[in-house]
C-alpha positions in Angstrom: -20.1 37.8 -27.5 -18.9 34.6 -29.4 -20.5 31.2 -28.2 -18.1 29.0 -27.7 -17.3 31.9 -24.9 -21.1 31.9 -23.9 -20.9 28.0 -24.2 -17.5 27.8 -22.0 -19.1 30.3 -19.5 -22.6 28.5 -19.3 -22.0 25.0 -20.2 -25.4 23.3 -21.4 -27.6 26.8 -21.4 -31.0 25.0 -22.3 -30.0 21.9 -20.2 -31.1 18.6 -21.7 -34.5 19.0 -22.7 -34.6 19.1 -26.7 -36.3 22.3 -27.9 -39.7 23.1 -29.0 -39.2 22.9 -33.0 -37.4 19.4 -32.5 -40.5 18.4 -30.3 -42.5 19.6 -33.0 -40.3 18.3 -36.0 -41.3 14.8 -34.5 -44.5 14.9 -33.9 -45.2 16.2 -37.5 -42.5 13.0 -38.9 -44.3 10.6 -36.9 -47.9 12.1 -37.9 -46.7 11.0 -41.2 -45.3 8.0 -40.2 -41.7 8.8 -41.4 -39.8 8.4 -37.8 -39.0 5.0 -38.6 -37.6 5.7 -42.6 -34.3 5.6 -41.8 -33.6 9.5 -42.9 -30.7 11.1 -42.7 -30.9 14.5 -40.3 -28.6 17.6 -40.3 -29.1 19.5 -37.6 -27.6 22.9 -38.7 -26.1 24.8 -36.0 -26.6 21.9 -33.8 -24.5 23.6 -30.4 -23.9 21.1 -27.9 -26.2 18.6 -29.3 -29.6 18.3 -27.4 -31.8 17.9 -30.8 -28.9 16.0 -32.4 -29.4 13.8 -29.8 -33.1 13.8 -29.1 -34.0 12.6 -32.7 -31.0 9.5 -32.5 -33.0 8.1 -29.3 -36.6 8.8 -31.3 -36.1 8.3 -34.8 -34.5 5.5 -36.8 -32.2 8.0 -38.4 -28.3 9.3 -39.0 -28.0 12.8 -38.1 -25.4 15.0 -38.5 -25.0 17.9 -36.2 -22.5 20.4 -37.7 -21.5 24.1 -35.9 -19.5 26.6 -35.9 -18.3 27.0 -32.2 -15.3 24.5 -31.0 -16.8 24.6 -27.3 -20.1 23.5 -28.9 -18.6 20.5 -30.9 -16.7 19.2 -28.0 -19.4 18.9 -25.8 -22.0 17.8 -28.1 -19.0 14.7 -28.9 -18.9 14.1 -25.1 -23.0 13.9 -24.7 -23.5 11.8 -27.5 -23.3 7.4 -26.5 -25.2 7.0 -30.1 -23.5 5.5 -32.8 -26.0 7.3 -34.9 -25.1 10.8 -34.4 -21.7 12.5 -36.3 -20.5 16.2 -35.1 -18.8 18.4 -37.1 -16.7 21.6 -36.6 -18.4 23.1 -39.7 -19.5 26.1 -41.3 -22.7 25.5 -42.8 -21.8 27.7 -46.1 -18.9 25.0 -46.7 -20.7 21.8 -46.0 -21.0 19.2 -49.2 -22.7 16.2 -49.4 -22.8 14.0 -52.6 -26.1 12.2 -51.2 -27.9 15.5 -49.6 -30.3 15.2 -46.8 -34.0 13.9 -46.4 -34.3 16.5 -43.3 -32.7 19.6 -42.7 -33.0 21.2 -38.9 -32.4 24.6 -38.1 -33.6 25.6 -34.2 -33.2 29.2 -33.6 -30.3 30.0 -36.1 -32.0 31.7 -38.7 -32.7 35.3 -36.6 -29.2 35.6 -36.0 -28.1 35.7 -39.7 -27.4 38.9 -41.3 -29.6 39.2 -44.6 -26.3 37.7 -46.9 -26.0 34.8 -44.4 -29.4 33.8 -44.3 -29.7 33.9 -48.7 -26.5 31.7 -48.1 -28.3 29.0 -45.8 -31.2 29.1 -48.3 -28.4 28.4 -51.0 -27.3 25.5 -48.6 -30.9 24.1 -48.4 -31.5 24.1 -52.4 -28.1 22.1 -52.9 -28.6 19.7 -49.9 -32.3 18.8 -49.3 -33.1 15.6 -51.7 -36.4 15.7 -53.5 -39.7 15.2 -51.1 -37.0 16.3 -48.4 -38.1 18.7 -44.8 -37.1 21.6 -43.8 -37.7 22.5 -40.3 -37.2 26.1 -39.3 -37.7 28.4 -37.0 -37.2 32.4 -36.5 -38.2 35.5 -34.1 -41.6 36.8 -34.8 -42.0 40.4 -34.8 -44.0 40.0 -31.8 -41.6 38.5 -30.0 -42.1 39.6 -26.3 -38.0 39.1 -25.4 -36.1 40.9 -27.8 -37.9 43.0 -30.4 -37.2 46.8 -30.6 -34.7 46.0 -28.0 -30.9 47.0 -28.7 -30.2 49.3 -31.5 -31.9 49.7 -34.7 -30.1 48.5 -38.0 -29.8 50.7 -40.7 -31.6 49.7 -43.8 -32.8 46.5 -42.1 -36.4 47.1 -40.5 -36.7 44.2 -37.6 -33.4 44.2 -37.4 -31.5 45.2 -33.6 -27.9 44.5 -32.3 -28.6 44.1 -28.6 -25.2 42.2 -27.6 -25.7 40.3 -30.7 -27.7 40.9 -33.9 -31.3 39.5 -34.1 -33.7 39.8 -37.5 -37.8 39.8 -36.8 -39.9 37.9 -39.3 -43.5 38.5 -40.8 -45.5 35.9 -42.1 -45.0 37.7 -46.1 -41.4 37.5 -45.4 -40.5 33.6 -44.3 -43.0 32.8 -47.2 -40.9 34.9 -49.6 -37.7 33.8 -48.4 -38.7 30.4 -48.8 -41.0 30.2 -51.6 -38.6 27.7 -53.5 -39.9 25.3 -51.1 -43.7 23.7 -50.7 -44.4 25.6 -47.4 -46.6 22.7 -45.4 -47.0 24.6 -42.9 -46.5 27.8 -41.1 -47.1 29.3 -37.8 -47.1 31.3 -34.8 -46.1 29.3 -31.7 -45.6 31.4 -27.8 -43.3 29.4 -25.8 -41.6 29.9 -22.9 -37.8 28.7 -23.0 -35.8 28.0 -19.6 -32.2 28.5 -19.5 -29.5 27.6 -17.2 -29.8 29.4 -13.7 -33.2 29.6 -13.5 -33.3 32.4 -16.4 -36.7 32.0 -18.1 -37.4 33.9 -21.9 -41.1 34.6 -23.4 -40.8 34.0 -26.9 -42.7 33.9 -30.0 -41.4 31.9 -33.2 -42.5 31.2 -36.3 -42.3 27.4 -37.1 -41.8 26.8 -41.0 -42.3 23.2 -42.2 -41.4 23.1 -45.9 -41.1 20.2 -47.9 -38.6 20.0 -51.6 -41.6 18.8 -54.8 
């Protein structure tokens, strides 16, 4: 399954409400009073827009929203009336930026990387977040209700399952070592429950990372 074919087939699978990390990104900025900074936002793996979108109207910010899938770009371009908000057909691993970023976003990307994809977006993060910059993250928890142990195992990769597509579970010890280049503000468990297009509802459980560049 690619998702510019999911994306063609389904058109706006999450509809227009933003997710729950980017509900939770802004909370957390505007806790700390930073929502009216004027920071510029890269939404990494952005698909058709919806958090891209959600922080223009709610943030004094620029954002750029970059990702991989045509389908995704186009429509993300053909939501967006904000003058604040860029789209990119971009691979994250070839994205520069001589400025860098004062918050990096990445909703429910960071499962789906195999292990030398996800060192590479931590490369990406290191290069582009500025000093006393955010990362907000999120991945599957091994509990996760929907997906873990579902599919077939991957060799050599424990949490790991290709169930139509290939999905990594995280443990607490894990996220912390991934990210352990980072001031890790805060990390968490956080159940949701995520409604899709159709009427198609999914239990999950996510770890939300909030890590900021000393």
């Amino acid at each position: 399954m690619s998702w510019s074919e999911e994306y063609r087939k389904t058109g706006k699978i999450w509809g227009e409400r933003p997710g729950e990390l980017a509900i939770i990104a802004l909370n957390f900025l505007k806790k700390h009073n930073m929502e009216r900074k004027g920071l510029t936002l890269l939404d990494v793996g952005c698909g058709y827009g919806r958090d891209s979108i959600f922080f223009a109207k709610n943030m004094k910010c620029r954002v750029l929203g970059i990702d991989v899938s045509r389908e995704a770009i186009e429509m993300a371009k053909r939501s967006s009336p904000h003058e604040n908000v860029r789209f990119l057909l971009c691979d994250f691993t070839k994205l520069r930026s001589r400025e860098g970023f004062d918050i990096i976003f990445v909703s429910n990307l960071y499962h789906l990387l195999r292990r030398e994809m996800r060192l590479a977006l931590r490369r990406m993060v290191m290069e582009l977040l500025k000093p006393n910059g955010f990362l907000f993250l999120n991945a599957l928890s091994v509990r996760d209700p929907q997906h873990y142990g579902k599919g077939v195992p991957v060799p050599d990769e424990p949490n790991s399952f290709i169930d139509k597509v290939y999905m990594h579970f995280f443990t607490e010890e894990e996220l912390r070592r991934d990210f352990e280049f980072l001031e890790i503000r805060e990390l968490y468990e956080h159940e949701y429950y995520e409604h899709r297009a159709g009427g198609v509802v999914h239990h999950h459980v996510s770890w939300i990372l909030i890590a900021e560049r000393r």
